[in-house]
FITIDO-812282 format. One line per 2 residues: for each residue x, y, z of C-alpha. Coordinates in nm, 2 decimals. Example, Ala and Ser with C-alpha at 12.3 -4.5 7.8 and 13.67 -1.06 7.14 Angstrom:
<atoms>
1.23:-0.45:0.78  1.37:-0.11:0.71
</atoms>
This chain:
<atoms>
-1.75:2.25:-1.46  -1.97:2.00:-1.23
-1.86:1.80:-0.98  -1.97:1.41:-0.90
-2.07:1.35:-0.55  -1.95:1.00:-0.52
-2.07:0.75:-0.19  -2.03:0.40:-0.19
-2.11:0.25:0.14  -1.94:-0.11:0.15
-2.05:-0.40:0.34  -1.80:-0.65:0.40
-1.85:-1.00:0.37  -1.69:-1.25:0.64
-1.71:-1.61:0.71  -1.63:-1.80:0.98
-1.69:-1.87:1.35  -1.53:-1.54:1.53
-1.57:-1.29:1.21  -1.64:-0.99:1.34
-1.57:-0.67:1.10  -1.53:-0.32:1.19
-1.43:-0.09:0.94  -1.36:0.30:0.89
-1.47:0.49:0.58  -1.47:0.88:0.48
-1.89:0.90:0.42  -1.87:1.11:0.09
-1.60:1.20:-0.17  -1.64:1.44:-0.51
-1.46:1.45:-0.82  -1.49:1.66:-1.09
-1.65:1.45:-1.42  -1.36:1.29:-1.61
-1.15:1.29:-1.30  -0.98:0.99:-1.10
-1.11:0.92:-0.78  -1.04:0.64:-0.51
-1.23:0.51:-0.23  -1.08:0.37:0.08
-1.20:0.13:0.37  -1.00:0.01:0.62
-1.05:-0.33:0.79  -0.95:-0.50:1.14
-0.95:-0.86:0.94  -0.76:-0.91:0.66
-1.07:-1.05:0.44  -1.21:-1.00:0.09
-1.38:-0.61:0.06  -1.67:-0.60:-0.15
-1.80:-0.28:-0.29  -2.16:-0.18:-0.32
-2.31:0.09:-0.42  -2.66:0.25:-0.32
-2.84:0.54:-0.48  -3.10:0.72:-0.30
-3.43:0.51:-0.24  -3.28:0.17:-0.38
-3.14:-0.08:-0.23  -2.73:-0.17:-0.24
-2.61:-0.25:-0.60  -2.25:-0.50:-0.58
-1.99:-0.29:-0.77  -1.68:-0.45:-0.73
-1.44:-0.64:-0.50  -1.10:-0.70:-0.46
-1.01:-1.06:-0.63  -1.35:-1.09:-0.80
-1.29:-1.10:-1.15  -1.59:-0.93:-1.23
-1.79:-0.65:-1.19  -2.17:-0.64:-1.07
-2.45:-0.63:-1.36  -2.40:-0.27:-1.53
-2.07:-0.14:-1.37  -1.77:-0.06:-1.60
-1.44:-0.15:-1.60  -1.37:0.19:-1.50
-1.44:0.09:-1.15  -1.14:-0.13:-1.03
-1.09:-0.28:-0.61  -0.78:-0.33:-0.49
-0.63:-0.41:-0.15  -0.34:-0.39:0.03
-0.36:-0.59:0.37  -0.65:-0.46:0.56
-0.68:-0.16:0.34  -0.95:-0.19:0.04
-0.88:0.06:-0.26  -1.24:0.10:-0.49
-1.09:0.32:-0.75  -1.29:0.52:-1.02
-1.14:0.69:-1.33  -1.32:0.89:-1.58
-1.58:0.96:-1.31  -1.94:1.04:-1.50
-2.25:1.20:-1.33  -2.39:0.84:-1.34
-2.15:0.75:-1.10  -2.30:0.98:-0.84
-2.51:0.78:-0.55
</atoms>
């Protein structure tokens, strides 16, 4: 059985005069193909999470975010955000070897 190495490093957009955002993130997860795996980010401002993702030697590809009601260009609806006050939830089920960044 394989195993996905999934990383999505998130950039978090923010507007307004004194928006500053730090956040914490584990920097890699894995899951085994077919598996159920979620991706968390905490904030310090409670503000929209967007979710990118970026494979070696490309730049960042939008995924998902928590309140858009759609995906970026390519990603299925496997990928879902969520959030819960300053946490962000990316959550991926029936992880494929595409998936891997």
């Amino acid at each position: 059985m394989g195993w996905v190495l999934i990383f999505l490093p998130l950039f978090i957009y923010c507007t307004g005069i004194d928006c500053q955002q730090s956040w914490i993130q584990p920097p890699s997860s894995s899951v085994s193909p077919g598996g159920t795996i979620r991706l968390s980010c905490t904030t310090q401002v409670d503000n929209t999470i967007h979710w990118y993702q970026q494979k070696a030697g490309k730049g960042p590809h939008f995924v998902h975010c928590d309140g858009c009601s759609s995906r970026g260009e390519g990603i299925p609806n496997r990928f879902t955000a969520t959030r819960s006050g300053t946490t962000g939830t990316l959550t991926i089920t029936n992880a494929q070897v595409e998936d891997e960044a």
